[in-house]
C-alpha positions in Angstrom: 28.8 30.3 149.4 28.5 32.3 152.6 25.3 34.2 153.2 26.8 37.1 153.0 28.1 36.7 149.2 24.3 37.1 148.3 24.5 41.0 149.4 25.2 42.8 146.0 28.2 44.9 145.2 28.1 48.3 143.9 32.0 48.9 143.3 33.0 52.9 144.2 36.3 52.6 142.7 38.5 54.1 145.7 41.8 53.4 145.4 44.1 51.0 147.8 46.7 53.1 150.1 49.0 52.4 152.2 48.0 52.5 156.1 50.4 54.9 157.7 51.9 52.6 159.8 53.9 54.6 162.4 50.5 55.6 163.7 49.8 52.1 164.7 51.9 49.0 166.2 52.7 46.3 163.2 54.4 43.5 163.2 57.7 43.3 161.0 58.4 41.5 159.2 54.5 40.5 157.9 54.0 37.3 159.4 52.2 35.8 155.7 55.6 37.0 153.9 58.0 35.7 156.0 56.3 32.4 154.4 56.4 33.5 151.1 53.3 35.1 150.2 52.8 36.1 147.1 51.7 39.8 147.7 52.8 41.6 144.1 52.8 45.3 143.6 50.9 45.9 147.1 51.9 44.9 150.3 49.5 43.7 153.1 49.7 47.4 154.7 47.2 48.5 152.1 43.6 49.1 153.1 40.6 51.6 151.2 41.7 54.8 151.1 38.6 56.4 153.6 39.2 53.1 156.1 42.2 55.2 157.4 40.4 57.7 159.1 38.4 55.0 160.2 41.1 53.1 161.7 42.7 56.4 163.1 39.2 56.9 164.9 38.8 53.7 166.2 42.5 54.5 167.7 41.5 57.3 168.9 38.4 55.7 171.1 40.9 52.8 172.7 43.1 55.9 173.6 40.8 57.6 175.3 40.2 54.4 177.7 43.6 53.6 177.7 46.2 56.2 176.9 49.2 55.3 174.9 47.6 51.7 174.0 47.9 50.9 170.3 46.0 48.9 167.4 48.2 46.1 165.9 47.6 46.1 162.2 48.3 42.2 161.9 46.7 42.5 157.9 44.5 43.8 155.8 44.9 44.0 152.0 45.0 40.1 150.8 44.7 39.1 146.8 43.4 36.4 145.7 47.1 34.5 145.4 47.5 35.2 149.0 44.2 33.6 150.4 45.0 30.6 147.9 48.8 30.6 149.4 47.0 31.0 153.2 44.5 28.1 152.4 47.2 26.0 150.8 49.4 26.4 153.9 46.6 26.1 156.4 45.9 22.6 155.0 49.6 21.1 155.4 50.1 22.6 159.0 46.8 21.0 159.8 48.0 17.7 158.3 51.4 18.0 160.0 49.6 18.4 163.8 47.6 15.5 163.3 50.8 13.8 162.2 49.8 12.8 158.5 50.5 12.7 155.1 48.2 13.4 152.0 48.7 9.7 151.5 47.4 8.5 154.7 44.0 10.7 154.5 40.9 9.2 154.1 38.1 11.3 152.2 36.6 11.3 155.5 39.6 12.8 157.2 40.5 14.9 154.0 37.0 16.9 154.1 37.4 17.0 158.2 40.6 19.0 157.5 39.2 21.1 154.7 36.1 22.3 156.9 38.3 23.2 160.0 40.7 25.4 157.1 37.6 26.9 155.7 36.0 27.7 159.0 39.0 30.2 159.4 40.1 31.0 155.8 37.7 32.3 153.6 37.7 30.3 149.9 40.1 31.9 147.6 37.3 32.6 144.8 38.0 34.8 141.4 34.5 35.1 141.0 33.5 38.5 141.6 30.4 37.9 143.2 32.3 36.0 146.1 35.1 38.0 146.4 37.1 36.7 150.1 36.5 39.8 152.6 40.6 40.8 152.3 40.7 41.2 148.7 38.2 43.6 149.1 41.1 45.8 150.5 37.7 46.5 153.2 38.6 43.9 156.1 41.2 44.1 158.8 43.1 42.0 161.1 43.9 43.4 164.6 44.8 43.6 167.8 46.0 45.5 171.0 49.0 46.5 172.0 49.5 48.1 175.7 51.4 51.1 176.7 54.2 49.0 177.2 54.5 47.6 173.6 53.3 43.9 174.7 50.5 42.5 172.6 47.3 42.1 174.6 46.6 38.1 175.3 43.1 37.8 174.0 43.5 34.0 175.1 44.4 32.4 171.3 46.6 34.1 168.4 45.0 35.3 165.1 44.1 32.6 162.3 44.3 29.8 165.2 41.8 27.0 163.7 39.8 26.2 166.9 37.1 27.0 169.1 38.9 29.8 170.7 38.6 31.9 167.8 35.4 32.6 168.4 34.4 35.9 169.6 32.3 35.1 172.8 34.2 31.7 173.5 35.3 32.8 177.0 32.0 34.8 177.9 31.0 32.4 180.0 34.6 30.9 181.5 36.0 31.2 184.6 37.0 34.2 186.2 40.6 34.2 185.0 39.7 34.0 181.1 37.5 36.8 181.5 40.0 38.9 180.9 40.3 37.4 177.3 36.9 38.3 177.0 36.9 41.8 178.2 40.0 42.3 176.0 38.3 41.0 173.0 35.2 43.0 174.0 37.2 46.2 174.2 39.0 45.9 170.8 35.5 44.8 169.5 33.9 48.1 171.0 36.4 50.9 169.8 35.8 49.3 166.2 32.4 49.5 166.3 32.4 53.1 167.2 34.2 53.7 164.0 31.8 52.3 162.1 33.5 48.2 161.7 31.8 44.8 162.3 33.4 42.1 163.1 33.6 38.6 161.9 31.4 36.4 164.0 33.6 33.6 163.7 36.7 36.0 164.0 38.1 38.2 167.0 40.4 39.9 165.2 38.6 40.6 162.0 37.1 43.7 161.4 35.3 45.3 158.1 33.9 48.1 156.6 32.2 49.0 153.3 32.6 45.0 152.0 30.0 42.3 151.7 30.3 40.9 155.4 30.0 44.4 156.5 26.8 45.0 154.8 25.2 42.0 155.7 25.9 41.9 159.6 24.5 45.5 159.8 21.0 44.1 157.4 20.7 41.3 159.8 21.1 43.6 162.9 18.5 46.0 161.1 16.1 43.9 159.1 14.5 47.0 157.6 17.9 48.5 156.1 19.0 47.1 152.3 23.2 48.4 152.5 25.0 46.7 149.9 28.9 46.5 149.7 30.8 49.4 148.2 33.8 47.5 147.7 34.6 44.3 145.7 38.0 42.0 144.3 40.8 44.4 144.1 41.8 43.5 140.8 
């Protein structure tokens, strides 16, 4: 269980919309359903209804430091059968890279695998104490797009299981990966102002209203108590 599954959830019942996408860039088709994913009656456009304006707002502050650059909703509503489908498919590209079968794989190797999926992919739990962040319909994956419709190299792609998915991972690097950092720090900031956190094993992963959310602002202010308005998407 991650720590922040212990923060209790008070469910406010706010219904899933759809994002209006042609306010934002998107990628088409959705890269998890041109696997296969099983999404159902929702697609992964869907977010919290009130997580709009906050997505429009955080818009708003990138365009007002860089005009006519875009967010890149990459995801954001995930169910349950999705994260299972994610995890699933996580764990055979991982065993393909290294060149191996589930027949060659030690228990050793087998758990090696599983920790580098999980350290990406939250676990694809029904209970509804532990609900992963996406099913939430409360967490978003993003990114920048520039004013002439290229993606923004923040120095890995989303979901990449490594290092480099890290947040700060090129804080400290030389001077030409900086610029991965000060992208990442810039799409970090105009989400903040709108009231996000962000995964701190994640650069692209942004929340509001969910358990991760609620935790990350309790352990920036010890004295506050926020508990997550949002649970499992049923």
């Amino acid at each position: 269980m991650r720590p922040y599954h212990q923060v209790p959830i008070i469910e406010c019942g706010e219904p899933l919309v759809e994002i209006p996408l042609e306010l934002f860039a998107v990628e088409s088709p959705h890269p998890y359903e041109k696997l296969g994913a099983p999404y159902g009656e929702h697609s992964p456009y869907f977010i919290r209804e009130s997580l709009i304006d906050n997505l429009i707002e955080a818009q708003s502050y990138l365009q007002s430091i860089h005009p006519n650059w875009r967010i890149q909703i990459f995801d954001a509503y995930r169910p349950v059968a999705v994260q299972q489908f994610m995890v699933d498919y996580s764990f055979a590209q991982a065993l393909s890279e290294r060149g191996l079968t589930q027949a060659q794989l030690s228990s050793t190797k087998r758990q090696e695998i599983w920790e580098a999926v999980y350290q990406i992919w939250a676990v694809p739990s029904l209970d509804e104490k532990t609900p992963p962040p996406h099913s939430t319909g409360a967490a978003v994956d993003v990114t920048l797009v520039d004013d002439n419709g290229r993606v923004v190299d923040m120095g890995s792609p989303i979901d990449e299981m490594s290092e480099r998915s890290l947040p700060d991972y090129f804080a400290n690097n030389s001077v030409e990966a900086q610029q991965y950092h000060s992208h990442r720090q810039l799409l970090h900031n105009v989400m903040l102002k709108a009231g996000f956190q962000r995964n701190p094993r994640e650069w692209w992963h942004f929340s509001l209203g969910d358990q991760m959310w609620a935790w990350l602002n309790n352990q920036l202010i010890p004295t506050n108590s926020l508990t997550a308005r949002y649970g499992r998407v049923v």
